[in-house]
C-alpha positions in Angstrom: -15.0 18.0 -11.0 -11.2 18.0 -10.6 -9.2 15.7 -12.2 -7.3 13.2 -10.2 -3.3 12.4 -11.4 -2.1 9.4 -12.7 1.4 8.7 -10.9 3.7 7.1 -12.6 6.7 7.3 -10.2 7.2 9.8 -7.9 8.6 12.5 -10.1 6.5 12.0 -13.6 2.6 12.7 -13.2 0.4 12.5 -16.0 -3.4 14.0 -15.8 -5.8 12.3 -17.7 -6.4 14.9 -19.8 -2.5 14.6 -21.3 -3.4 10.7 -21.2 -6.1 11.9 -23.5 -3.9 13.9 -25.7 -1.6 11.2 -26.0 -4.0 9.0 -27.2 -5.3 11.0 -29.7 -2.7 11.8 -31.3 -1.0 8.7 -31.5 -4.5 7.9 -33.1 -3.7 11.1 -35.6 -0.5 9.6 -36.3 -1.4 6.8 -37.3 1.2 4.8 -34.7 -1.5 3.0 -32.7 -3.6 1.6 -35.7 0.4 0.2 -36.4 0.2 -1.2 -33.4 -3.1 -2.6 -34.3 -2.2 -4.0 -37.3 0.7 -5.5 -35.9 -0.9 -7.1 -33.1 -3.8 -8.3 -35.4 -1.1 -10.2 -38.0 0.8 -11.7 -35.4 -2.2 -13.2 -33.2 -1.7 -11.2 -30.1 -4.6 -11.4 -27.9 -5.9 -7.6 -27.0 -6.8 -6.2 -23.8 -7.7 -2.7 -22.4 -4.5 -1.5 -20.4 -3.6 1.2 -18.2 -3.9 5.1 -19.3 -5.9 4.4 -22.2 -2.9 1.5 -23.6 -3.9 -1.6 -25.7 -1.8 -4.8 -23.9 -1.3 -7.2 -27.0 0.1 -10.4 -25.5 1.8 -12.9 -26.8 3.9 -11.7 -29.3 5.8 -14.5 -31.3 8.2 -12.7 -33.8 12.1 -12.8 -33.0 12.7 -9.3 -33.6 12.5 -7.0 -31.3 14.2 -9.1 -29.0 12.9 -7.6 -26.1 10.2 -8.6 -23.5 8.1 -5.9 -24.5 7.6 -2.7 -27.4 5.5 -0.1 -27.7 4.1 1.1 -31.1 1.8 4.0 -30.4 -0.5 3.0 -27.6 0.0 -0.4 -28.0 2.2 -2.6 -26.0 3.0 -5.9 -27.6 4.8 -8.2 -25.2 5.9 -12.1 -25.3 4.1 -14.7 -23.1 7.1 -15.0 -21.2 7.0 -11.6 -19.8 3.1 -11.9 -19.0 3.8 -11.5 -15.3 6.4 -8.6 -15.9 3.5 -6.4 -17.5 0.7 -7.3 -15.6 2.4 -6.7 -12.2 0.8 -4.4 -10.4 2.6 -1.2 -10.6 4.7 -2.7 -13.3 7.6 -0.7 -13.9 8.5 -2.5 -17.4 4.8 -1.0 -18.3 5.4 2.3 -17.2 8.8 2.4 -18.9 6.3 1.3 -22.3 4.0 3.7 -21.2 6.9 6.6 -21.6 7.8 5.4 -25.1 4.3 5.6 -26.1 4.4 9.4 -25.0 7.5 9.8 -27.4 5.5 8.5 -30.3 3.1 11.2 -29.9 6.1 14.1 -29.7 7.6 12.4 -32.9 5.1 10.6 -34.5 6.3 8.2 -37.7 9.9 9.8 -37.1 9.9 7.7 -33.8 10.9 4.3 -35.4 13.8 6.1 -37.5 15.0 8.2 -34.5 14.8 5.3 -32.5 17.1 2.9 -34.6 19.4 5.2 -35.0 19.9 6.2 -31.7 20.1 2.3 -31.1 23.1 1.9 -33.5 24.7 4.4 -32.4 24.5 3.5 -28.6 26.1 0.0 -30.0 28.7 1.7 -31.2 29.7 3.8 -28.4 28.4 1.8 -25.3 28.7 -1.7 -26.5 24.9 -2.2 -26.4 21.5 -0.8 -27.7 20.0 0.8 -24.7 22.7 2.5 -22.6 23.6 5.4 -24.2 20.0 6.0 -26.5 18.0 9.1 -25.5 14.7 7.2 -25.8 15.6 4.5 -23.8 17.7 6.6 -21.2 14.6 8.6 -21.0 11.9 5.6 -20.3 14.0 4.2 -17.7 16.8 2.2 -18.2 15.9 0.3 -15.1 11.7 0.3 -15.7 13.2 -1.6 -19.1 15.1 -4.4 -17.7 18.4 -2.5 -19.2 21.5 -2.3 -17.0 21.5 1.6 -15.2 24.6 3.8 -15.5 26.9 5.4 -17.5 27.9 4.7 -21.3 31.3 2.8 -21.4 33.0 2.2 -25.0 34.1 -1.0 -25.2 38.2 -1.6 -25.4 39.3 -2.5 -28.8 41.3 -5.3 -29.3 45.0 -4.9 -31.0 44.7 -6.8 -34.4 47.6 -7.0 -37.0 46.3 -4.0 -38.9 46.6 -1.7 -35.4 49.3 -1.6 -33.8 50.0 -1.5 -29.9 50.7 1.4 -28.3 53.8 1.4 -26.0 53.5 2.4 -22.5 55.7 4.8 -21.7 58.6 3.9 -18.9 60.1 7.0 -16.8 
């Protein structure tokens, strides 16, 4: 019986089967029963999602403060952004969906990858998202993030830099 693609957006197509793989070895990893846990302590309500996800709704802890995170194959997400993730087509889920595939390349180095690339994106781009790999690579737009290039933000001139002189010809 052949197997029928699931699209994703038009360039990205996952088979079940690697839907499958994914699964397991976010399983193997131990990053979904995180997710589990996580869900479970903070009173999410669970529900089957698409390519083989757990949706965990209703998140109520301040941090992350995004609408939605993935921690293996589980996508927790605030009330608030209910309508954002169950959307059909729901490009803030497929852009979960894709950070759920980069636990299962890096397993429990995700989390410390991922931080890091985060502060280091808010020093050089003036914001979490912009210039990090992971999120670059979800979809900056699929995550609500603002698309283009990194910018460094201008520094102000304080008493202990001085200000550069423009040079008159």
């Amino acid at each position: 019986m052949p197997s029928v693609p699931i699209v994703l957006r038009p360039r990205v197509v996952l088979r079940p089967r690697a839907v499958s793989i994914r699964r397991w070895i976010n399983l193997l990893n131990l990053s979904t029963p995180a997710g589990v846990l996580l869900a479970r302590a903070t009173g999410c309500s669970m529900t089957p999602g698409p390519q083989q996800t757990t949706l965990a709704g209703g998140y109520p802890l301040p941090l992350p403060r995004a609408a939605a995170f993935t921690v293996g194959n589980v996508v927790l997400y605030r009330s608030s952004s209910a309508r954002r993730i169950h959307a059909p087509d729901s490009p803030l889920l497929r852009h979960e969906i894709r950070h759920s595939s980069q636990y299962a390349l890096l397993g429990p180095f995700f989390l410390p990858a991922y931080f890091a690339a985060s502060a280091l994106s808010q020093a050089f781009a003036g914001d979490p998202a912009s210039a990090n790999p992971f999120e670059r690579l979800a979809g900056l737009r699929d995550g609500g993030y603002r698309p283009g290039r990194p910018r460094r933000r201008a520094r102000a001139a304080g008493p202990d830099r001085p200000r550069r002189r423009s040079r008159s010809r």
